[in-house]
C-alpha positions as a Markdown table, in Angstrom:
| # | Residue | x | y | z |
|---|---|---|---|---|
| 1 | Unk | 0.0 | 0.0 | 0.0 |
| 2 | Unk | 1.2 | 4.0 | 0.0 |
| 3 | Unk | 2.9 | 3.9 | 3.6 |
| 4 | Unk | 4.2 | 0.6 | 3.4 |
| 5 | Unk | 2.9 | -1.1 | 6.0 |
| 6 | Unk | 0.4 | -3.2 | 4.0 |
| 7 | Unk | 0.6 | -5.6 | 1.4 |
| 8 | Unk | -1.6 | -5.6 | -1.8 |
| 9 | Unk | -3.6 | -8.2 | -0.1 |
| 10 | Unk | -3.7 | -6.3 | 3.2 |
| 11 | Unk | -1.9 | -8.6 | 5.6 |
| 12 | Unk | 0.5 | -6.6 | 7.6 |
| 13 | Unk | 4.0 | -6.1 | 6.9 |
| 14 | Unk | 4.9 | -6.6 | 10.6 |
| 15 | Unk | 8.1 | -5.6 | 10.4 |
| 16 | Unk | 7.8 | -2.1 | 8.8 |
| 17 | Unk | 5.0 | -1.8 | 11.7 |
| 18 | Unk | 7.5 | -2.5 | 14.4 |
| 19 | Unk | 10.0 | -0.1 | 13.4 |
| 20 | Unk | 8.1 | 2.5 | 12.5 |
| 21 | Unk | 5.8 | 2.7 | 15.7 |
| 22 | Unk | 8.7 | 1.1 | 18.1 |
| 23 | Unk | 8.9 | 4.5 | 20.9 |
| 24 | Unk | 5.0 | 4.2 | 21.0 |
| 25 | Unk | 5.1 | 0.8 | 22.0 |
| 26 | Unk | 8.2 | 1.3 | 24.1 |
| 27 | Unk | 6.1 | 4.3 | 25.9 |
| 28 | Unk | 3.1 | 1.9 | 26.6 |
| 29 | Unk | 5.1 | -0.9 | 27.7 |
| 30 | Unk | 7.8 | 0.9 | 29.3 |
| 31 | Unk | 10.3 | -1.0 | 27.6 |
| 32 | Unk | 9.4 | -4.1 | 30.1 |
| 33 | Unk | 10.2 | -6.2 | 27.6 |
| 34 | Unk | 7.8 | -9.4 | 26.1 |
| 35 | Unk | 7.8 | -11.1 | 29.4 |
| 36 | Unk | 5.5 | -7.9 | 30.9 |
| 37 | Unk | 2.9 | -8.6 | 28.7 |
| 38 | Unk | 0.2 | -10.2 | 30.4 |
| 39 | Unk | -1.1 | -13.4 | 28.7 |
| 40 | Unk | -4.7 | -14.6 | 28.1 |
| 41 | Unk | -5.2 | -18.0 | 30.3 |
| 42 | Unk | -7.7 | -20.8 | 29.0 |
């Protein structure tokens, strides 16, 4: 797509996504890291 962070099928090119929104993501997680994430039981 225009920005890049689509395909032409519209799957998402996960790595464009991840560098180009990594200080949000580092702001809401505050860089804790994968482990911080809580995880859905069941």
């Amino acid at each position: 797509m225009e920005d890049g962070l689509l395909t032409p099928s519209l799957k998402v090119r996960r790595r464009a996504v991840t560098e180009r929104y990594a200080e949000v993501v580092e702001g809401l997680y505050g860089g804790a890291g994968a482990d911080a994430v809580p995880r859905a039981s069941g």
